[in-house]
N, C-alpha and C positions, 0 to 999 in steps of 0.2 A: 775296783770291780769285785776283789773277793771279799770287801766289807757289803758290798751289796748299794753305796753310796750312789754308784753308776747303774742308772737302770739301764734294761736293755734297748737295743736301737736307736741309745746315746749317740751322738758321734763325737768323736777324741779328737781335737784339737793339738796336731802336730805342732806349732809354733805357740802356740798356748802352755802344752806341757815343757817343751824346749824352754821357755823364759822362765816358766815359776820352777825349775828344775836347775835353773843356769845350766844348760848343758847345750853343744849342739844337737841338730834335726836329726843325727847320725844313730844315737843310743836311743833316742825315739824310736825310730824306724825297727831298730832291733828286737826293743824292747817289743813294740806293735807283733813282729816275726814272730821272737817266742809265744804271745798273749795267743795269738793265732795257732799256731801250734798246740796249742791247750787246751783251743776252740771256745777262748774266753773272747775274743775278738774276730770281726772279720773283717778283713781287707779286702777293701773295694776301687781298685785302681787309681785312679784321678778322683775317687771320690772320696777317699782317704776308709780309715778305722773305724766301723763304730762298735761299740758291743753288742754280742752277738745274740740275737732274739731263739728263742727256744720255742717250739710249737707245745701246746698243752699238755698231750700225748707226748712228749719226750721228757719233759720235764717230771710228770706222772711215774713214767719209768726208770729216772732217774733217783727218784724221791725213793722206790720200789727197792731199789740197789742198793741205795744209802743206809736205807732201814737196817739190811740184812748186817750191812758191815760194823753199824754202829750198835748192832744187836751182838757180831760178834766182839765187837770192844769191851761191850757190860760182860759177856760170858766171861772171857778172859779176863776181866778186873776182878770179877767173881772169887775168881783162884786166886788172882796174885795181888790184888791191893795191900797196901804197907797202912801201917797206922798213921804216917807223916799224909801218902796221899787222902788215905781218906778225912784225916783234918782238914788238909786242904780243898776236898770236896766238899765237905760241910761249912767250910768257911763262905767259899764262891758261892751255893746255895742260899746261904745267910745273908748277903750281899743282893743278889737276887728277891730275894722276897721284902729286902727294903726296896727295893728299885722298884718293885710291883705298886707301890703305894703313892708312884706321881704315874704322869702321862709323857716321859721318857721313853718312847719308845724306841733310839738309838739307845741309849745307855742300856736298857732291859735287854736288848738284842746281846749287845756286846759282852754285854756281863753272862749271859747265855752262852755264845760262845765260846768262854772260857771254861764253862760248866763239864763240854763236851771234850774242849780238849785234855780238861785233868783226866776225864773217861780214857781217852785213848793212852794215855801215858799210865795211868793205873792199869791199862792191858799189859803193858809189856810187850806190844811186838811194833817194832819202829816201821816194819814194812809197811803192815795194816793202818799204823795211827796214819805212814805220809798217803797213800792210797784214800783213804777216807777222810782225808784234809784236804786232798785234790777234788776231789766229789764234790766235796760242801763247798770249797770257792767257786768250781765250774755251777752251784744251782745258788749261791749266795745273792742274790738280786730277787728271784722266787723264794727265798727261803724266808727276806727280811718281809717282805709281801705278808706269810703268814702269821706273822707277828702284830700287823695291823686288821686282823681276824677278832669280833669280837668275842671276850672273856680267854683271848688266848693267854693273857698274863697269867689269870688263875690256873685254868687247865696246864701248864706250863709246869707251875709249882708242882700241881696234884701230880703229876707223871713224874715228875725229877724224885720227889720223894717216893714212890713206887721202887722209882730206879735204883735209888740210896740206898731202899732199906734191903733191895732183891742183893746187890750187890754186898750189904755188908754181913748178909745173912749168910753167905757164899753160896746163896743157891743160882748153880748158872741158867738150870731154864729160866727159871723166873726173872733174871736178871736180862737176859736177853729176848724175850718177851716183852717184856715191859719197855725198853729202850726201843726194842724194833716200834713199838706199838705209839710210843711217843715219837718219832721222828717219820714214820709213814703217813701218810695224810685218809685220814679214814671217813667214810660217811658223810657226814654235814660240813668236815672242814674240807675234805674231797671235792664237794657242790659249791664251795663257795667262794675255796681257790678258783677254781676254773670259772664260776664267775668270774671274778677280777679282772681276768683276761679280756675280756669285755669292751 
């Protein structure tokens, strides 16, 4: 679910997961409890788990939230990035922009992923990174969605490096500007999100 692999209003297969897990029905069920708790799941009686669907408007304002915190990530990387992380930011980056060059759009996502989390770890604050890691797996199903947006691979690039240079320049407005502005869904990708839902 928080690779985005499981769309929403899946339904999860309780003895399906139990066999390819070797586990029993037991740690399922639990597993389902927590997921729910998360509100990455919902349970529905005798009709078992499915993942849980987000109305447009929620998802919207989640995306709104995500922005600000992933904007505060780039502030704070702004101050404290090390020269170890930022190699390894411009490493992931580097990786990224080869992956732009097939029609991978798992691998491009994932490789993206990792882009973000060097960002929160170059913040420095473990509360923020796990809070804005929860965010991004509770909208991760919508978020792989905008990845199959066309020219999202380029626009992708062009903001990451905005991000990079805001960040390594230590300017935090502009570092958190740029990040909120790449992670909020603005204008045309706005319209066409919400298409999708369709």
């Amino acid at each position: 679910i928080a690779s985005g692999h499981l769309v929403p209003g899946e339904r999860l297969d309780e003895n399906e997961i139990a066999t390819r897990f070797a586990v029993s029905r037991t740690p399922v069920r639990e597993a389902f409890r927590l997921l729910a708790a998360n509100e990455m799941v919902e349970l529905r009686g005798r009709m078992g788990a499915t993942v849980r669907k987000m109305s447009a408007q929620t998802v919207i304002e989640m995306f709104e939230v995500m922005a600000e915190m992933e904007g505060l990530c780039a502030r704070l990387a702004s101050r404290r990035v090390t020269p170890q992380l930022r190699a390894r930011v411009e490493e992931i980056h580097a990786r990224l922009v080869a992956a732009s060059g097939g029609q991978d759009v798992d691998g491009f996502y994932d490789i993206n992923q990792e882009f973000h989390e060097a960002i929160y770890e170059a913040a420095g604050n473990l509360y923020l990174a796990e809070q804005t890691r929860r965010l991004r797996n509770r909208t991760a199903a919508y978020r792989r969605r905008v990845t199959f947006q066309p020219n999202r691979f380029a626009n992708t690039l062009t903001e990451h490096e905005q991000v990079m240079a805001a960040i390594f320049a230590h300017d935090e407005e502009k570092a958190h500007a740029t990040m909120r502005d790449h992670v909020n869904l603005l204008s045309d990708d706005m319209r066409d999100f919400i298409a999708s839902f369709q």
